[in-house]
VEXDREN-2710 file (C-alpha; in Angstrom, 1 decimal):
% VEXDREN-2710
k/r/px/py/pz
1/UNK/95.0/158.4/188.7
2/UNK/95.9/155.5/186.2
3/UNK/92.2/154.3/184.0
4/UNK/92.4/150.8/184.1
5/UNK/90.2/149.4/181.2
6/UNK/89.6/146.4/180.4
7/UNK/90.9/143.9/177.5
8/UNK/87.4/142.7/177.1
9/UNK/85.9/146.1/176.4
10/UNK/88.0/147.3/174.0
11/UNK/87.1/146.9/169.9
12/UNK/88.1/144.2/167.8
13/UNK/89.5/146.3/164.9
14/UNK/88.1/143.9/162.8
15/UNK/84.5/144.0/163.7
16/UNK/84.3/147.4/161.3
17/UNK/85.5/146.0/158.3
18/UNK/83.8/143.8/155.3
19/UNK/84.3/139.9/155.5
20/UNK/85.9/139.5/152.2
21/UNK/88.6/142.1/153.5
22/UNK/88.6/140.6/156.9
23/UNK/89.8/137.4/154.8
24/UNK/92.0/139.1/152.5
25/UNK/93.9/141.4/155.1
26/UNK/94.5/138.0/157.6
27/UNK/95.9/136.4/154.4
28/UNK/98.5/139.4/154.2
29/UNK/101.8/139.1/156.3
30/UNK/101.9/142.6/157.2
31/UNK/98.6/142.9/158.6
32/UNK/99.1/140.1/160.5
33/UNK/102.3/141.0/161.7
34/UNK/101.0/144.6/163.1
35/UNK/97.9/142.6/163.9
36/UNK/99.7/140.5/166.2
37/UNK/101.6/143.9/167.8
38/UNK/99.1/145.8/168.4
39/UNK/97.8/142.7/170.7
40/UNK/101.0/142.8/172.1
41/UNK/100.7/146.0/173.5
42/UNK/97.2/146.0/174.8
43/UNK/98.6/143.2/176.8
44/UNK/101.4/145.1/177.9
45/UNK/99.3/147.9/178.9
46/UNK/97.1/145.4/181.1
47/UNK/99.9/144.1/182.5
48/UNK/100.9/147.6/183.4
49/UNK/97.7/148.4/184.9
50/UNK/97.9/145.9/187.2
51/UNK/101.0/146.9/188.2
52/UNK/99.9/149.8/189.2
53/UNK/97.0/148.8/190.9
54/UNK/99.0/146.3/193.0
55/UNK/101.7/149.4/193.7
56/UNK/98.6/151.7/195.2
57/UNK/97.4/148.8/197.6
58/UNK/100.8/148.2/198.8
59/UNK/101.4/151.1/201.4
60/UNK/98.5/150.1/202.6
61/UNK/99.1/146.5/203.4
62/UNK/102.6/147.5/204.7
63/UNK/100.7/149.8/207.1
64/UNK/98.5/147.0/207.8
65/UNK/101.7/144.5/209.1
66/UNK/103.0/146.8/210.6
67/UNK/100.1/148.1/213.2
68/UNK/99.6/143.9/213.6
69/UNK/103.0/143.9/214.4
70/UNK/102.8/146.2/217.0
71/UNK/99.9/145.2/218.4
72/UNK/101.6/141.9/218.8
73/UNK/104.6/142.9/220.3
74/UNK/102.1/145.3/222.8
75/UNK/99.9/142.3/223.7
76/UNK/102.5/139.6/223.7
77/UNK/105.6/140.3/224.8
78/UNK/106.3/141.0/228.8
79/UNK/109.0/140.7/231.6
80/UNK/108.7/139.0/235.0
81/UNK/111.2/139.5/237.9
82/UNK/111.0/136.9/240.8
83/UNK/111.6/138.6/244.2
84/UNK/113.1/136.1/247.1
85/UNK/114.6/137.5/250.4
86/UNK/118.5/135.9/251.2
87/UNK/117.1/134.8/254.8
88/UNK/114.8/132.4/253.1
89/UNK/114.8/131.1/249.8
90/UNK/112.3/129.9/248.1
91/UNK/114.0/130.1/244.4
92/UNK/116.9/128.9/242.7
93/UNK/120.1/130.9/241.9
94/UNK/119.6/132.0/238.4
95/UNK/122.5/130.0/236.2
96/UNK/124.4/132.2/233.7
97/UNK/123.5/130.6/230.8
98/UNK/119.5/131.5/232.1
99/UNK/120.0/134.8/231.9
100/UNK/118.0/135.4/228.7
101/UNK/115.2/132.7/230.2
102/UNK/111.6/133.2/228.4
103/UNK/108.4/131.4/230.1
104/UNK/104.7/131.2/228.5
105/UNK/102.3/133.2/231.4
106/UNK/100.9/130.2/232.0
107/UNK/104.1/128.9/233.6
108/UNK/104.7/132.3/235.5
109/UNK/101.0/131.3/236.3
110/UNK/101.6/127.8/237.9
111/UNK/104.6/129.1/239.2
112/UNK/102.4/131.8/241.8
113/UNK/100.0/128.7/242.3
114/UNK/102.9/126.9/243.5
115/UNK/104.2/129.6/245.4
116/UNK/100.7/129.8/247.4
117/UNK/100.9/126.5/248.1
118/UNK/98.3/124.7/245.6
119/UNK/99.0/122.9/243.0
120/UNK/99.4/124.0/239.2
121/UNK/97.3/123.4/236.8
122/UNK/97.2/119.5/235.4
123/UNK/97.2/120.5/231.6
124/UNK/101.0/121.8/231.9
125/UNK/103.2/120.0/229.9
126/UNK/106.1/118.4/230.4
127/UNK/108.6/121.2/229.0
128/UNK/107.0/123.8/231.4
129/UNK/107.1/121.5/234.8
130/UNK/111.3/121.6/233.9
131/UNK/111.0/125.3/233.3
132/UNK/109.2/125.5/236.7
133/UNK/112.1/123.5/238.6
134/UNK/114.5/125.8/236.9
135/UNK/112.9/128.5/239.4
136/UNK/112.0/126.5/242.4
137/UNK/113.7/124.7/244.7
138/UNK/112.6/121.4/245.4
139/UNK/110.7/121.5/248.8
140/UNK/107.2/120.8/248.1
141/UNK/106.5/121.1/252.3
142/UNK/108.0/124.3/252.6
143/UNK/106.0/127.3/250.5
144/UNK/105.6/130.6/251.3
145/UNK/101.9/130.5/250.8
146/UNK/102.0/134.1/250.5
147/UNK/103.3/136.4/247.0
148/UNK/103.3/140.0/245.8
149/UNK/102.3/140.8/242.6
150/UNK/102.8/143.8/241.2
151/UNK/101.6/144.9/237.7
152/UNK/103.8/148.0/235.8
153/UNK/102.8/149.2/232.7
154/UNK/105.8/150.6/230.6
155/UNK/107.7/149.5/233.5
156/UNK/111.5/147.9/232.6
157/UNK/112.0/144.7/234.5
158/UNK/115.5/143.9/233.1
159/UNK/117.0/146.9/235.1
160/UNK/115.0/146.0/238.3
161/UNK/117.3/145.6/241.6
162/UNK/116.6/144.9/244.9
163/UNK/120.0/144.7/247.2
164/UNK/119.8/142.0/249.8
165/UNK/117.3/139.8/247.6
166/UNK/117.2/137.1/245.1
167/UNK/116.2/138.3/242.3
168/UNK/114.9/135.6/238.8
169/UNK/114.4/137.6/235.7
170/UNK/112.8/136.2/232.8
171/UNK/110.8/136.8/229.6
172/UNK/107.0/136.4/229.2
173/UNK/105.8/135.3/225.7
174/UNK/102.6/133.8/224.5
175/UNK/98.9/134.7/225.5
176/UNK/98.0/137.8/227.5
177/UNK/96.1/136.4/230.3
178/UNK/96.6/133.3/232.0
179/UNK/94.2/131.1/234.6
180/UNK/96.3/130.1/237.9
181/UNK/93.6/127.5/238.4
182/UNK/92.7/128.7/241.6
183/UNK/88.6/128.5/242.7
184/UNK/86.5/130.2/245.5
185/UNK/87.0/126.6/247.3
186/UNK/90.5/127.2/247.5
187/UNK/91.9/128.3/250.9
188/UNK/92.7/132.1/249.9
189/UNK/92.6/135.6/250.1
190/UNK/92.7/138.1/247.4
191/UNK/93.8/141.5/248.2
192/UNK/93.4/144.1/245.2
193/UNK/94.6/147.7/244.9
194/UNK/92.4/150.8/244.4
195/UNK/94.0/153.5/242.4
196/UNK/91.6/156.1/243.0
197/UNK/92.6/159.2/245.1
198/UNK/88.8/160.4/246.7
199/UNK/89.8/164.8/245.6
200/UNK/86.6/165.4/246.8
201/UNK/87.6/165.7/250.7
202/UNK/90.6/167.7/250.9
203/UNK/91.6/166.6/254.5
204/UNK/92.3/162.9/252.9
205/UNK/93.6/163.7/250.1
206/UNK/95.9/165.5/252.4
207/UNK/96.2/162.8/254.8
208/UNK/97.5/160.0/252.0
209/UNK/99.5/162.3/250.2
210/UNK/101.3/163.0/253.4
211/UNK/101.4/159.0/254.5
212/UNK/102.8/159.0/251.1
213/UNK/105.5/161.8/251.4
214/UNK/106.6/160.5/254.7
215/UNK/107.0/156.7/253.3
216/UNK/109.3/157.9/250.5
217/UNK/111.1/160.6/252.5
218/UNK/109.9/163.6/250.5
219/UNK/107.4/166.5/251.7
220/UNK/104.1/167.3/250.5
221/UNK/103.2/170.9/250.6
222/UNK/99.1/171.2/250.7
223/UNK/99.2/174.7/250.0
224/UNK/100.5/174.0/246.1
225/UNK/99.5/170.2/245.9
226/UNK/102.9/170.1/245.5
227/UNK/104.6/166.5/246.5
228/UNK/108.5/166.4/246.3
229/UNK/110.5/162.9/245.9
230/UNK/114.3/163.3/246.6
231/UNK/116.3/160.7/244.0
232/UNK/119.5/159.0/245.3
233/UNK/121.9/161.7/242.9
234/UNK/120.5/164.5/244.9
235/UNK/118.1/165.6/242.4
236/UNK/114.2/165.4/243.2
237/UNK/110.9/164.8/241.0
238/UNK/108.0/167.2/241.6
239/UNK/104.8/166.2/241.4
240/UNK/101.8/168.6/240.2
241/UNK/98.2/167.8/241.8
242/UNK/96.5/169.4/239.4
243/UNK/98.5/167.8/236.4
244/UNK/96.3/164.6/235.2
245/UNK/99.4/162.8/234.8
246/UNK/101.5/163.6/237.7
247/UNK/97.7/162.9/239.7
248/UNK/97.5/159.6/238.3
249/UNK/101.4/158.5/239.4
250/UNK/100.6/160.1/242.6
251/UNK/97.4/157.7/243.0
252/UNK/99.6/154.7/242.3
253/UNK/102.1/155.3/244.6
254/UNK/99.3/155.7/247.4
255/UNK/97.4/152.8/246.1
256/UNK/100.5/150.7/246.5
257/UNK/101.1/152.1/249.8
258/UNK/97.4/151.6/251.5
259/UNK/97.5/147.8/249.4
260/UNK/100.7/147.1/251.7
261/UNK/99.4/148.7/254.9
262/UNK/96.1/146.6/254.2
263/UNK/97.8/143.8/253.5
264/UNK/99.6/143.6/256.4
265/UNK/96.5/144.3/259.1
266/UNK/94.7/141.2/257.4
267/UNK/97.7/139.0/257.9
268/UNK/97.9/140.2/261.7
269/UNK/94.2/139.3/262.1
270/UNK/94.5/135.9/260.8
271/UNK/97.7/135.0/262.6
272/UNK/97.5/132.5/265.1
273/UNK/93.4/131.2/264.1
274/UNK/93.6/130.3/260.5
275/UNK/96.8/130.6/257.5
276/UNK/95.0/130.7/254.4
277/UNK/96.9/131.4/251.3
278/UNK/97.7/135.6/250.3
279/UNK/97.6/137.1/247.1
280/UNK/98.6/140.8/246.9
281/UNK/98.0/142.0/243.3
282/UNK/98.7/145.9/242.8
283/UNK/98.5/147.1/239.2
284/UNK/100.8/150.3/238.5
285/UNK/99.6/152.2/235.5
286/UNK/101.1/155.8/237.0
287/UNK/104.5/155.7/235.2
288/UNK/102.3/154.6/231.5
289/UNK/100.8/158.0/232.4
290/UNK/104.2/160.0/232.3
291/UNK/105.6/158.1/229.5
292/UNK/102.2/159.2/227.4
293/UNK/102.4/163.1/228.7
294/UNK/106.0/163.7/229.1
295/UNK/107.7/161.0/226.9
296/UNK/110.4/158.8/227.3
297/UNK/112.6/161.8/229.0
298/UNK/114.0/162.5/232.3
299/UNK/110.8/162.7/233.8
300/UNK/109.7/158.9/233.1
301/UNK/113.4/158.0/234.3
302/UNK/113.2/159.8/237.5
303/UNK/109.6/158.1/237.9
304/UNK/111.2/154.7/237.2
305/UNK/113.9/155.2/239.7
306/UNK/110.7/156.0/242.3
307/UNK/109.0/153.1/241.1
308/UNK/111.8/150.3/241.7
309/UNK/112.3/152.2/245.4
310/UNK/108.6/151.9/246.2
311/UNK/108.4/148.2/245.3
312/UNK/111.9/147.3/247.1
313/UNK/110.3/149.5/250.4
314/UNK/106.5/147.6/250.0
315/UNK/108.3/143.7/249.7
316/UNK/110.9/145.1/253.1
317/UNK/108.0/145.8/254.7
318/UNK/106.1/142.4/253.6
319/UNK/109.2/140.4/254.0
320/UNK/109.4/141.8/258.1
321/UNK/105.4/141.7/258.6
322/UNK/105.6/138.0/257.2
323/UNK/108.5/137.2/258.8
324/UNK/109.9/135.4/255.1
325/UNK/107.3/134.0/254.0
326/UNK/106.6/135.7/250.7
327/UNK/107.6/136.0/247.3
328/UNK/107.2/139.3/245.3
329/UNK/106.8/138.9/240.9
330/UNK/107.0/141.9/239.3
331/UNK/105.1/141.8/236.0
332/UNK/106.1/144.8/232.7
333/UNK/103.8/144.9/230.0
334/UNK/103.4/147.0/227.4
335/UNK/99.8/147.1/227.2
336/UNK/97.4/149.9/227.9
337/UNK/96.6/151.2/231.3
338/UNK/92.4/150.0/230.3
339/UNK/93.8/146.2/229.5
340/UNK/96.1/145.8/232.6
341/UNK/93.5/144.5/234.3
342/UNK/94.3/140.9/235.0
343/UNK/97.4/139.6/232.9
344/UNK/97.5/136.4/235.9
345/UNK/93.4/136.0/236.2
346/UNK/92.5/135.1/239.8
347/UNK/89.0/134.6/241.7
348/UNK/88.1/137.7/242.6
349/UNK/84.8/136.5/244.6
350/UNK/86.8/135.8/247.6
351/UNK/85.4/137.9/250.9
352/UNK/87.6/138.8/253.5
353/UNK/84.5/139.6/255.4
354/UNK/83.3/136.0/256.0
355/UNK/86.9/134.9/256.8
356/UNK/87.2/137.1/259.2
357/UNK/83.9/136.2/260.6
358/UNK/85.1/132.9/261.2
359/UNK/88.2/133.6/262.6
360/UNK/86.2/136.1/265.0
361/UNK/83.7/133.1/265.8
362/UNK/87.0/131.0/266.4
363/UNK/88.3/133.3/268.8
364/UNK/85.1/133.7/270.8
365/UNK/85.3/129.7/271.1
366/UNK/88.7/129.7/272.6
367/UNK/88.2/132.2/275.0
368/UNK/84.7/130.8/276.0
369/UNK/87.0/127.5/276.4
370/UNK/89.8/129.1/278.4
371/UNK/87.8/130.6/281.0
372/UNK/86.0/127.0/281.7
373/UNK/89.0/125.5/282.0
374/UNK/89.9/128.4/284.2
375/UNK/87.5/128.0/286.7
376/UNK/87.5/124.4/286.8
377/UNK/91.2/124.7/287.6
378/UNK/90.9/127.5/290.2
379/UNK/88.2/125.4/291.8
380/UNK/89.8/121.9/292.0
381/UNK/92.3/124.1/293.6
382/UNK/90.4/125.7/296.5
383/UNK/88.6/122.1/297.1
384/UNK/92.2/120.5/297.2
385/UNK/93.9/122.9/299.7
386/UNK/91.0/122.6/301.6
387/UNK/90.4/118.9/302.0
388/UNK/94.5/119.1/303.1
389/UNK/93.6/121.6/305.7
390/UNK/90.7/119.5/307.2
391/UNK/92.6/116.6/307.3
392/UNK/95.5/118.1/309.1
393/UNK/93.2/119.7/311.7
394/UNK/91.5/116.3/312.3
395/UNK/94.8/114.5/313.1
396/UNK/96.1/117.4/315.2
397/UNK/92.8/117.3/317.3
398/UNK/93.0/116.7/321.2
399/UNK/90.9/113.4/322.2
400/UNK/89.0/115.1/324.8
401/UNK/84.8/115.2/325.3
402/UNK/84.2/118.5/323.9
403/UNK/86.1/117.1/321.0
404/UNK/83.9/115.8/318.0
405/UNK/85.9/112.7/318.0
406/UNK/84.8/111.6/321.5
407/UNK/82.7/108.6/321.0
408/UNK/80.8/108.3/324.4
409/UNK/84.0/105.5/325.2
410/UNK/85.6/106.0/328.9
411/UNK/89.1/107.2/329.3
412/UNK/90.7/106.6/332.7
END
């Protein structure tokens, strides 16, 4: 380790001597000279000191930039896919030369208020209303007013495909979470997923992993806690229970299974009584979980390939239930399964509970209504048929005197 010392500390070599020599040596040119060298090379050797100081600090601002830069790149940078069934459209064909498209989160925000049938948020500029036309099509009366929003970390949205959907891929850069604008006020529902598995009742844990097995046409053997995935090349991904990793993909997969299921009971309820608005958000932190265990290998390649099936299977089923109307967004980030939370940030206060309370109270209305109008049908029925009848009996009736006709007037 280099002992940096100071210029100012050092002697002057000329506080030791006699004044008359002081004045005497300064006078002669060689002192001087050597004088003025041997200044020289103190400064030299501060100079180099410095140097050396600066050189040690270096790795450790290099270090420095470089975690900043990863963070960064983890925090900021994500990929979006737009999912749009071919029946009905509801975005535009991407163009070629959009291929590499990059939108702020706060457009891909508006864009999912838009989708839901509310307006985005007034603050958007001018530059991200044309990015949002770029992915819309212009029919502000016809919205789906229902999307799918699934969150993947470590997921790889550029090599998504779905076959018999349009699909809009684009880049997310700027902040990491992004307001739609939406408020309790708004008419909508907010269905969330619950990644948590409950181990401590065997029979459902058996039950889901089953549901789960059958959905992607694999088998789940309770006995091991064993669940085997067949892969389209004939191959198949095996799935431990009582690997933390392989647990945690397994409660993903369920969690966007029982999201979907849920999803589509609540739409069935309100059908036909009210049509709010329907956001499904689903965060999928399972395949982070391989990647960190198992690495970028086979294993986190055959768990992608599961991934991209599950999500085409979940919009299918959404696309038939809502007969259309829906829009899946498939969000990648980088970010850590903890901070996944909420990369689109949407009221969460919303209660299903009191909406289908109303729609319960609706529904008692109408069919306290229908059965009024019921009986006041059935009887304005029965009094019509019957005044017919009397009147026909009374013009068919014989004008004797045991006849309530007579009138006490003489017939000959």
């Amino acid at each position: 380790m280099p002992v940096v010392v100071a210029s100012s500390c050092l002697p002057d070599p000329l506080s030791f001597l006699p004044d008359s020599l002081v004045a005497s040596s300064i006078q002669d040119p060689i002192f001087a000279a050597a004088t003025r060298r041997s200044d020289r090379s103190r400064s030299r050797s501060v100079a180099m000191a410095r140097c050396r100081h600066h050189l040690l600090l270096l790795p450790v601002l290099l270090a420095l930039a470089a975690a900043a830069a990863r963070q960064a790149q983890s925090h900021g940078e994500a990929s979006a896919v737009f999912i749009d069934a071919s029946s009905h459209r509801y975005l535009r064909d991407q163009q070629a030369d959009h291929q590499d498209a990059s939108m702020s989160l706060n457009e891909v925000s508006a864009v999912v208020s838009v989708l839901l049938g509310f307006a985005p948020s007034t603050s958007l500029p001018a530059i991200s209303s044309s990015k949002l036309n770029k992915v819309l099509l212009p029919n502000p009366f016809d919205r789906p007013r229902a999307v799918f929003l699934v969150q993947i970390a470590g997921f790889d949205v550029p090599s998504f495909v779905s076959e018999g959907s349009n699909i809009f891929k684009t880049r997310i850069e700027g902040a990491n979470i992004a307001d739609t604008g939406l408020t309790d006020k708004d008419d909508l529902i907010v269905i969330h997923s619950d990644e948590s598995l409950d181990l401590s009742r065997s029979d459902y844990l058996d039950n889901e992993l089953s549901s789960l097995a059958n959905w992607l046409e694999g088998s789940y053997q309770k006995s091991t806690g064993k669940l085997v995935i067949p892969l389209e090349n004939g191959n198949s991904l095996t799935l431990q229970l009582d690997k933390e990793a392989d647990k945690e993909f397994m409660s993903s997969l369920a969690s966007l299974l029982k999201t979907i299921e849920r999803a589509i009971q609540v739409h069935e309820d309100f059908s036909g009584v009210v049509n709010p608005a329907e956001l499904l958000e689903c965060h999928f932190t399972g395949l982070k979980a391989l990647e960190n265990e198992y690495g970028s290998g086979e294993t986190v390649k055959q768990g992608t390939e599961i991934v991209q099936r599950a999500v085409t299977k979940s919009f299918q089923s959404l696309h038939e239930a809502y007969k259309g109307k829906i829009v899946g967004l498939v969000i990648s980030t980088n970010e850590a399964p903890s901070s996944l939370g909420s990369i689109i940030d949407a009221p969460s206060s919303l209660h299903i509970s009191r909406r289908l309370e109303e729609a319960s109270k609706t529904t008692d209305i109408a069919s306290v209504v229908l059965v009024r109008k019921s009986l006041a049908w059935i009887t304005g029925i029965i009094l019509l048929v019957s005044t017919l009848i009397g009147v026909c009996l009374l013009m068919n009736m014989p004008l004797t005197r045991d006849t309530l006709l007579y009138s006490n007037v003489k017939i000959d």
